[in-house]
C-alpha positions as protocol buffer text, in pm:
chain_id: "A"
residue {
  index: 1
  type: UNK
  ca { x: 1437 y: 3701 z: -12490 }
}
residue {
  index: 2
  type: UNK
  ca { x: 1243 y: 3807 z: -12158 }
}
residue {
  index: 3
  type: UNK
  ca { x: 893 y: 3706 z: -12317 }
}
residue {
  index: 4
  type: UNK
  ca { x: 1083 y: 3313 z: -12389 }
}
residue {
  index: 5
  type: UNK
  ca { x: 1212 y: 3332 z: -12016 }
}
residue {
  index: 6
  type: UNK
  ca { x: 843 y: 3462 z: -11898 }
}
residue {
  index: 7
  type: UNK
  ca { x: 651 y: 3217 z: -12147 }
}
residue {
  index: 8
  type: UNK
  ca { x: 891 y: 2939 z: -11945 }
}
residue {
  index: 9
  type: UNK
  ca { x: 848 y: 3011 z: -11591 }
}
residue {
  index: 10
  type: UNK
  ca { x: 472 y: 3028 z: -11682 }
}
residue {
  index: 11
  type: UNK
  ca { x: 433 y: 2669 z: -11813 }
}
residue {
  index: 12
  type: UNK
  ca { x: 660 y: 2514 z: -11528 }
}
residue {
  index: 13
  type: UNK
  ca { x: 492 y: 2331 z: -11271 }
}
residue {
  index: 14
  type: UNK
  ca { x: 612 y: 2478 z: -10953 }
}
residue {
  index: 15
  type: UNK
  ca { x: 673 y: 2306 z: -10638 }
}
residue {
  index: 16
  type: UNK
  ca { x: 500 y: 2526 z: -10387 }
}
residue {
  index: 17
  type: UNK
  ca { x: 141 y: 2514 z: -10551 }
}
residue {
  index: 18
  type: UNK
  ca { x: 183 y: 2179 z: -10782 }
}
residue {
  index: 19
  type: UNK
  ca { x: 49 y: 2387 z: -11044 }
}
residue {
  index: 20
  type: UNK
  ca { x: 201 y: 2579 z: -11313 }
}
residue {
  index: 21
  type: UNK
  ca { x: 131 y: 2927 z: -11238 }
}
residue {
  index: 22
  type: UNK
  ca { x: -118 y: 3022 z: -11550 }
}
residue {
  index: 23
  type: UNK
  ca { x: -342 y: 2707 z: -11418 }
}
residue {
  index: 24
  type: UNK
  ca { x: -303 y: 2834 z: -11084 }
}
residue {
  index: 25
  type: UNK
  ca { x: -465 y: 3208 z: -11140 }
}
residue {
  index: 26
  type: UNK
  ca { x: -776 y: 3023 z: -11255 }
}
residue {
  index: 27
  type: UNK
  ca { x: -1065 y: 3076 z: -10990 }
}
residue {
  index: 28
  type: UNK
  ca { x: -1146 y: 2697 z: -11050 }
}
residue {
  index: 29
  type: UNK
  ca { x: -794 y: 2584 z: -10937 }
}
residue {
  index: 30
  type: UNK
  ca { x: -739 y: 2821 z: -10629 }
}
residue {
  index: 31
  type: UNK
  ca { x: -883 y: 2586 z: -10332 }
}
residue {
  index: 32
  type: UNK
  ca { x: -626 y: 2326 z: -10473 }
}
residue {
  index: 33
  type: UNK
  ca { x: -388 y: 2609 z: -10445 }
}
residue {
  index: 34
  type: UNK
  ca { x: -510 y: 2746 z: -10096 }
}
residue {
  index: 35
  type: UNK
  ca { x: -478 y: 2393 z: -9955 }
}
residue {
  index: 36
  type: UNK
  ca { x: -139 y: 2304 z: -10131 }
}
residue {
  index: 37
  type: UNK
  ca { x: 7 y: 2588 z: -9964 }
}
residue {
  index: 38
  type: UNK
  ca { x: -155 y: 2483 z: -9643 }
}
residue {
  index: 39
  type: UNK
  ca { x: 13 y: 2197 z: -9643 }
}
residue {
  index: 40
  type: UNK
  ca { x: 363 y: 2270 z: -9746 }
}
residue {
  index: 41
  type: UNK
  ca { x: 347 y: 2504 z: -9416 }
}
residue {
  index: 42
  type: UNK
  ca { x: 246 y: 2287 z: -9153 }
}
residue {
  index: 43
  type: UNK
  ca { x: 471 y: 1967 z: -9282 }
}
residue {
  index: 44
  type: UNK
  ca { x: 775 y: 2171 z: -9233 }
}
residue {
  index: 45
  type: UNK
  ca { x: 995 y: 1971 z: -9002 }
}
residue {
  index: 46
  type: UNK
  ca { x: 1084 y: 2190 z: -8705 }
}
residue {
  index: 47
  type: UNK
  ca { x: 1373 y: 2164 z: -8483 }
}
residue {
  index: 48
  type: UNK
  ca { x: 1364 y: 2251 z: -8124 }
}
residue {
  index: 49
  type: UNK
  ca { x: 1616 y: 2570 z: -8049 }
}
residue {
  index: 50
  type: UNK
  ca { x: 1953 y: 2483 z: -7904 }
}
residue {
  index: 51
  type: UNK
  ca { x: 2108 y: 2726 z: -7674 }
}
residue {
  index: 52
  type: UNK
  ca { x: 2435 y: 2762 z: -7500 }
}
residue {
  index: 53
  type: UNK
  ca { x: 2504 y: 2514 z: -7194 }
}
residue {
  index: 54
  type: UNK
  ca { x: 2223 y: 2270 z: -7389 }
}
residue {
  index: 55
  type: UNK
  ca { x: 2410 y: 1876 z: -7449 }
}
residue {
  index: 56
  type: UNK
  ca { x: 2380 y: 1767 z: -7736 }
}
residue {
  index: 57
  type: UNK
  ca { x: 2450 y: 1442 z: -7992 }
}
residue {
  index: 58
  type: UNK
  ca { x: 2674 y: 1521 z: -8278 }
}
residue {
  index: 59
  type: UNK
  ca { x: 2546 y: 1305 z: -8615 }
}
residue {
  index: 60
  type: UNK
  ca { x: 2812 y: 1024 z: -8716 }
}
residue {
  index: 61
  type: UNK
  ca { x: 2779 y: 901 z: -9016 }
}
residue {
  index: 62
  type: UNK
  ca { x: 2983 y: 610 z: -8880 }
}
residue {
  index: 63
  type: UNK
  ca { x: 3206 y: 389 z: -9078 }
}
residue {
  index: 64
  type: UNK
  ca { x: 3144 y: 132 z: -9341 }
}
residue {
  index: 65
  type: UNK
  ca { x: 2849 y: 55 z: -9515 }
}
residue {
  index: 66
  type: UNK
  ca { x: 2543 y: 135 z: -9343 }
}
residue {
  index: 67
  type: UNK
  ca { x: 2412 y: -170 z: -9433 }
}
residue {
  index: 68
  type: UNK
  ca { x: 2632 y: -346 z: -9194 }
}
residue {
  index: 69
  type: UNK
  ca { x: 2618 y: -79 z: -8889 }
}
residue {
  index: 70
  type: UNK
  ca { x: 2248 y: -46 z: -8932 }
}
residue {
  index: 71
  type: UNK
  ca { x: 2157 y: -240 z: -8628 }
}
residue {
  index: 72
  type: UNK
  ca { x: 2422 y: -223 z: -8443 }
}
residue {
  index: 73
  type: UNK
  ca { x: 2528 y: 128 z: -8397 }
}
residue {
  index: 74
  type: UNK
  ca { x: 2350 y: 461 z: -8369 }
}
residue {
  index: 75
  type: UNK
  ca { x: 2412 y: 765 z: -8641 }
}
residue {
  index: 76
  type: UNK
  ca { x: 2419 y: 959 z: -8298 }
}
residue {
  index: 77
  type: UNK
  ca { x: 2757 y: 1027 z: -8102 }
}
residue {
  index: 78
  type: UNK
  ca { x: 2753 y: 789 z: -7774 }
}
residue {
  index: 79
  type: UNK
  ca { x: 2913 y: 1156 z: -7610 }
}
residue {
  index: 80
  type: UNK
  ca { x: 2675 y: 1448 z: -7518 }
}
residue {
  index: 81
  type: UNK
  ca { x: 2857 y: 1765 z: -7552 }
}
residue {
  index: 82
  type: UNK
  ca { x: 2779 y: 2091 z: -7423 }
}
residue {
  index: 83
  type: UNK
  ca { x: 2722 y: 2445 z: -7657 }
}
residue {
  index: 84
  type: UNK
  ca { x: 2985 y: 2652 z: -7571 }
}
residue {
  index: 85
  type: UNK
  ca { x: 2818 y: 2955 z: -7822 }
}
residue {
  index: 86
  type: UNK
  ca { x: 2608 y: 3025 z: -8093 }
}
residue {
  index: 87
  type: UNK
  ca { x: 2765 y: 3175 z: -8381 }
}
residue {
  index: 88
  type: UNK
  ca { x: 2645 y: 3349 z: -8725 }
}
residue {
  index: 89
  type: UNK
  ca { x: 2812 y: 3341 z: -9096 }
}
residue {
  index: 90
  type: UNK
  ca { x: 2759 y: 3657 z: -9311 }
}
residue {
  index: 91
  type: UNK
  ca { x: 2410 y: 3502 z: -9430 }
}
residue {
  index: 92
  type: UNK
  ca { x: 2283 y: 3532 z: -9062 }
}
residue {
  index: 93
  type: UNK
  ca { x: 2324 y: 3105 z: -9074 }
}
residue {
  index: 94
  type: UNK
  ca { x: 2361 y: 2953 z: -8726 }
}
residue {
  index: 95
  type: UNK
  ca { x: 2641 y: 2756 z: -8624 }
}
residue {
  index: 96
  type: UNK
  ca { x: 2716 y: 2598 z: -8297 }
}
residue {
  index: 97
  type: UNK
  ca { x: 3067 y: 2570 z: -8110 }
}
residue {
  index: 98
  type: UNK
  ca { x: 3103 y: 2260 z: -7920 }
}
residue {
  index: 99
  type: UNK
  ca { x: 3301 y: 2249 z: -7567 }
}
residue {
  index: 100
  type: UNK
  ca { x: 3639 y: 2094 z: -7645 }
}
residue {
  index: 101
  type: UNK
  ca { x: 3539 y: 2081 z: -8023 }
}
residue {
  index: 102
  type: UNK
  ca { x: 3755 y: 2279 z: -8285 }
}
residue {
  index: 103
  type: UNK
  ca { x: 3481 y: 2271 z: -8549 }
}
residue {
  index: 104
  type: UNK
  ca { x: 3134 y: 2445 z: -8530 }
}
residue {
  index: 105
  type: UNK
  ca { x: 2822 y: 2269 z: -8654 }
}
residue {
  index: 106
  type: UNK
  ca { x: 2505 y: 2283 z: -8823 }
}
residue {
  index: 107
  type: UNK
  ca { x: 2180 y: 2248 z: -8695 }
}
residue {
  index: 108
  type: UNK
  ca { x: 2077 y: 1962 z: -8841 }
}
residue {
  index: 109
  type: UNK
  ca { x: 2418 y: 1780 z: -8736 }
}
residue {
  index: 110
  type: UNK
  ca { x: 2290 y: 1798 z: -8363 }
}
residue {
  index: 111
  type: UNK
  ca { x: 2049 y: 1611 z: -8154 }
}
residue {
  index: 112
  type: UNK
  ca { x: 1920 y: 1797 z: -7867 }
}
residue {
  index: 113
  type: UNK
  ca { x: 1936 y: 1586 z: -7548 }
}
C-alpha cells in the first residue's frame, strides 16, 4: 500500500513548484523550480501588525446582494474601534478583542487605520 501512496504523491503536480516532484529532481527543471519558489515567497500578501490601542475597521459583509451595495456602501465598518488585547488559541492563532466588542476577531477581518 505505501509504494501506491508514494507512486501517487510522486506523479501529483504540486502547488509550490508547479511540477510534480519526479520532474522536479531533474537538473534540467530546477531553475523553473528555483524561480517558482521565488515567487510564491515574495507574492505572499502581508498584513501590517496590529497592536493594542491601534483603531481599526471591522469587515461587514453588509446586507443583501453585493451586487446592489457594491457602490454604495463600503465592506469596511463606518466605526473605528480600538484593540483592547491580543489573544492566542491553543494553535498559537491570533485573535483580537475589540473595546466594547464581545467577540474577538481574525486578522484578516480588520483594517488597520
Amino acid at each position: 500500500m505505501l509504494t501506491i501512496v508514494v507512486n501517487k504523491y510522486n506523479s501529483t503536480v504540486h502547488s509550490s513548484t508547479k511540477l510534480k516532484p519526479n520532474d522536479a529532481h531533474d537538473d534540467k527543471k530546477s531553475p523553473d523550480v528555483a524561480m517558482q519558489l521565488t515567487l510564491n515567497s515574495t507574492n505572499k500578501r502581508l498584513y501590517p501588525n496590529i497592536n493594542v490601542g491601534d483603531d481599526v475597521k471591522i469587515y461587514d459583509s453588509g446586507q443583501g446582494k453585493y451586487a446592489n451595495r457594491k457602490e454604495t456602501k463600503s465592506k469596511w465598518s463606518e466605526t473605528t474601534y480600538k484593540v483592547e488585547k491580543v489573544d492566542r488559541d491553543i494553535n498559537l492563532n491570533k485573535y483580537y478583542v475589540l473595546e466594547n466588542l464581545n467577540r474577538s476577531y481574525n486578522r484578516n477581518e480588520l483594517l488597520l487605520i
